[in-house]
Backbone as CSV, one residue per row, in Angstrom:
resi,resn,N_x,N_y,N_z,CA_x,CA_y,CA_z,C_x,C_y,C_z
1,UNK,0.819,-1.195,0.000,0.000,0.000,0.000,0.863,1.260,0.000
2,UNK,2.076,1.463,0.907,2.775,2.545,0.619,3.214,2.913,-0.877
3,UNK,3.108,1.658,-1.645,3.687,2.258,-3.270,2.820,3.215,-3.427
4,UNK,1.222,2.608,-3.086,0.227,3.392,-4.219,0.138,4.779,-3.476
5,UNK,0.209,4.932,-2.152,0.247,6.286,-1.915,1.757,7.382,-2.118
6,UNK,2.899,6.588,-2.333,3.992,7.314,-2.954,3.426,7.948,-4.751
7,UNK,3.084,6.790,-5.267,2.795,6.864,-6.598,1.759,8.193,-6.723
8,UNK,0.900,8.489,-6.015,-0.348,9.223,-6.155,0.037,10.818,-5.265
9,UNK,0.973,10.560,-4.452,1.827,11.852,-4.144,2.530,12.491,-4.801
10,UNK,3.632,12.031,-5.679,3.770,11.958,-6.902,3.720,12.842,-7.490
11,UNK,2.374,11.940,-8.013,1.210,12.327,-9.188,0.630,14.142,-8.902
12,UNK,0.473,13.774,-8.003,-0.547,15.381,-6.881,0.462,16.350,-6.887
13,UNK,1.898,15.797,-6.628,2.827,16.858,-6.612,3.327,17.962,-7.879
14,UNK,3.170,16.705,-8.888,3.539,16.850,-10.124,2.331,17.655,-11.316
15,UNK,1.046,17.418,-10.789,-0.187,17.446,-11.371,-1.224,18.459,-10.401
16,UNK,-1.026,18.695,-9.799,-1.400,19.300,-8.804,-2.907,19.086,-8.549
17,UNK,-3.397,17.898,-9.162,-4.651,17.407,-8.476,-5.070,16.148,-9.730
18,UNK,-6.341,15.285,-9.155,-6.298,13.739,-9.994,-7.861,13.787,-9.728
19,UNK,-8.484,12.361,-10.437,-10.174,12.367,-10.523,-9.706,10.972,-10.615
20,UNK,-11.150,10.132,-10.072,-10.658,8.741,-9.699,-10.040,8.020,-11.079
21,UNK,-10.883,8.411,-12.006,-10.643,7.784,-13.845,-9.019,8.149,-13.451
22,UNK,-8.325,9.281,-13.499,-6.670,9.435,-13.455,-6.139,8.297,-12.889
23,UNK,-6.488,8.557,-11.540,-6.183,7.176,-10.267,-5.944,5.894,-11.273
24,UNK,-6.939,5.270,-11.569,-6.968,4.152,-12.488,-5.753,4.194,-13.505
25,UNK,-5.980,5.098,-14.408,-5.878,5.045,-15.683,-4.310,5.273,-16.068
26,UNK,-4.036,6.551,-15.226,-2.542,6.664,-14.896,-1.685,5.995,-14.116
27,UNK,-2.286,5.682,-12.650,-1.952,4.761,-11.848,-1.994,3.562,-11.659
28,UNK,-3.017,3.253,-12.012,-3.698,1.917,-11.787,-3.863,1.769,-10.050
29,UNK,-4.708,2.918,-10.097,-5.226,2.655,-8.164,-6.795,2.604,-8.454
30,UNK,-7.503,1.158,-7.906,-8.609,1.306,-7.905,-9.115,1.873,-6.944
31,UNK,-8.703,1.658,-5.274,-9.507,2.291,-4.404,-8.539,3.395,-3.930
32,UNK,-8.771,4.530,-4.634,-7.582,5.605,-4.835,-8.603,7.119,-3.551
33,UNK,-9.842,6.270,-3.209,-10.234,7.129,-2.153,-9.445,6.737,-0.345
34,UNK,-9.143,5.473,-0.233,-8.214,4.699,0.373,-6.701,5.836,0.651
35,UNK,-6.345,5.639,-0.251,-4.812,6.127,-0.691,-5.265,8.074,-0.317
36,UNK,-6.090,8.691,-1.120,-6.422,9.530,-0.093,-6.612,10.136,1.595
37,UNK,-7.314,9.130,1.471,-7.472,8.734,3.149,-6.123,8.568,3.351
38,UNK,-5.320,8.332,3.781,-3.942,7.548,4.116,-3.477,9.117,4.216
39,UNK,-3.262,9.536,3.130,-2.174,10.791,2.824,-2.428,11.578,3.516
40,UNK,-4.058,11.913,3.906,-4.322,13.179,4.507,-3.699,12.587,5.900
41,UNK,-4.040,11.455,6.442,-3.508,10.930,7.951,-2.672,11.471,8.325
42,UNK,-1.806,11.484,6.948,-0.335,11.479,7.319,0.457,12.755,6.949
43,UNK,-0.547,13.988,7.081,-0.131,15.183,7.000,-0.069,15.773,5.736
44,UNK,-0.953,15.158,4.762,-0.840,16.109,3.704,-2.189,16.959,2.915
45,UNK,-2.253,17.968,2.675,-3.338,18.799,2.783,-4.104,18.255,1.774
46,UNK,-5.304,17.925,1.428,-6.015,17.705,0.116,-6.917,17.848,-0.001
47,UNK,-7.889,19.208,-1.086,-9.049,19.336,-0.872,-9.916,18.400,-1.740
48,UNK,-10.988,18.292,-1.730,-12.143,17.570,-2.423,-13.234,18.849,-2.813
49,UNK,-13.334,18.474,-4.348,-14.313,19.379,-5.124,-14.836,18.802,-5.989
50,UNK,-16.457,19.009,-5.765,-17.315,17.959,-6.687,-17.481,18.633,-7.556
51,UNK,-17.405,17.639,-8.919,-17.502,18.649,-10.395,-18.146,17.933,-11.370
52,UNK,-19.182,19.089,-11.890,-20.224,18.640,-12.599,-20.314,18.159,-14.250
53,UNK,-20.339,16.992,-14.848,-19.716,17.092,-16.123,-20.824,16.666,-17.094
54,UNK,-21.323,17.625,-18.321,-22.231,16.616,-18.704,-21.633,15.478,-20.133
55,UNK,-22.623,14.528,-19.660,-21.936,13.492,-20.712,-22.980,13.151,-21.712
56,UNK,-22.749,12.141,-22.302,-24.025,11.873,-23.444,-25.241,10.902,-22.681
57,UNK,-25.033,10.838,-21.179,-26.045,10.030,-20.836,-26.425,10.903,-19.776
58,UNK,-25.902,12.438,-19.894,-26.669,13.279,-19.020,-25.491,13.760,-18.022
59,UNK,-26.214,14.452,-16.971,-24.575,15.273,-15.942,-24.589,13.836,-14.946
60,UNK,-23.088,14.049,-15.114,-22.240,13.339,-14.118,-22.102,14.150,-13.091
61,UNK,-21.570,13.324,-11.665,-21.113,14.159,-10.632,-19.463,13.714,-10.354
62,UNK,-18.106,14.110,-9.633,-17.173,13.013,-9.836,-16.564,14.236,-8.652
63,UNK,-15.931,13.581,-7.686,-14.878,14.634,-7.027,-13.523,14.532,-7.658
64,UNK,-12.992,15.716,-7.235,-11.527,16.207,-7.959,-10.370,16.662,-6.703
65,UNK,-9.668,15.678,-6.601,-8.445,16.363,-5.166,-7.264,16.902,-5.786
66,UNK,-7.373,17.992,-4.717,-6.442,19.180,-4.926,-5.458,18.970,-4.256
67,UNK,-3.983,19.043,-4.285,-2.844,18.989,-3.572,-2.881,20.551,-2.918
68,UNK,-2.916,20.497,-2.024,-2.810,22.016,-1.035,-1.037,22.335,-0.302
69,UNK,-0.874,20.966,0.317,0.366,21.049,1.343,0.602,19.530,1.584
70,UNK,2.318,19.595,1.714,2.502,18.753,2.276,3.311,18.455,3.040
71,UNK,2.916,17.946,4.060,3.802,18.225,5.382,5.534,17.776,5.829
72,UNK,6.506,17.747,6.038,7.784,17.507,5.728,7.690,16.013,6.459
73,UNK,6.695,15.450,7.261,6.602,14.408,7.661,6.169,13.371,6.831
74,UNK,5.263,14.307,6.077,4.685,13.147,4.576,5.542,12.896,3.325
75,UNK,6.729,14.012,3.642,7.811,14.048,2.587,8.597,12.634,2.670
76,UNK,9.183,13.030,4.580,10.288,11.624,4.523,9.566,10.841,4.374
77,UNK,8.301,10.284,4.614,7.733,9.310,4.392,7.369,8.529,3.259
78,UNK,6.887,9.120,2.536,6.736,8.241,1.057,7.369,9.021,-0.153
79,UNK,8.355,9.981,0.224,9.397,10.336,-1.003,10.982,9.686,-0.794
C-alpha cells in the first residue's frame, strides 16, 4: 500500500490534483479514495471538489483532489 500512496503523491505533486478515472488510468489505483485517506492521515493537505460534467447520458457528478500542502513528515515518508 505505501507504493500506491507514494505513486499518487507523486502524481498530486507533479499534477497538482487527480479524478478517480486518473487514479486508475494513470496509476492503476482502484480504491484511490483509500490512498487519499492515508495521505491526509499522514499530514498532507487535500481538498475535495465535486464537479459537474455533462456526458451523453446526461450530468455526471465526480470529485476532484487538490494537492494544497505537504507536510515535511509526509515528505520523509513516502518520497
Amino acid at each position: 500500500m505505501n507504493n500506491q500512496r507514494t505513486l499518487m503523491l507523486q502524481y498530486l505533486m507533479e499534477n497538482h490534483e487527480i479524478t478517480g478515472l486518473d487514479a486508475l488510468k494513470k496509476l492503476g489505483i482502484m480504491c484511490y479514495t483509500k490512498v487519499i485517506s492515508d495521505l491526509r492521515a499522514n499530514g498532507v493537505l487535500i481538498e475535495s471538489e465535486w464537479v459537474t460534467h455533462k456526458s451523453r447520458f446526461g450530468l455526471k457528478r465526480f470529485v476532484k483532489y487538490k494537492l494544497l500542502k505537504v507536510s515535511s513528515q509526509a515528505r520523509k515518508m513516502f518520497l
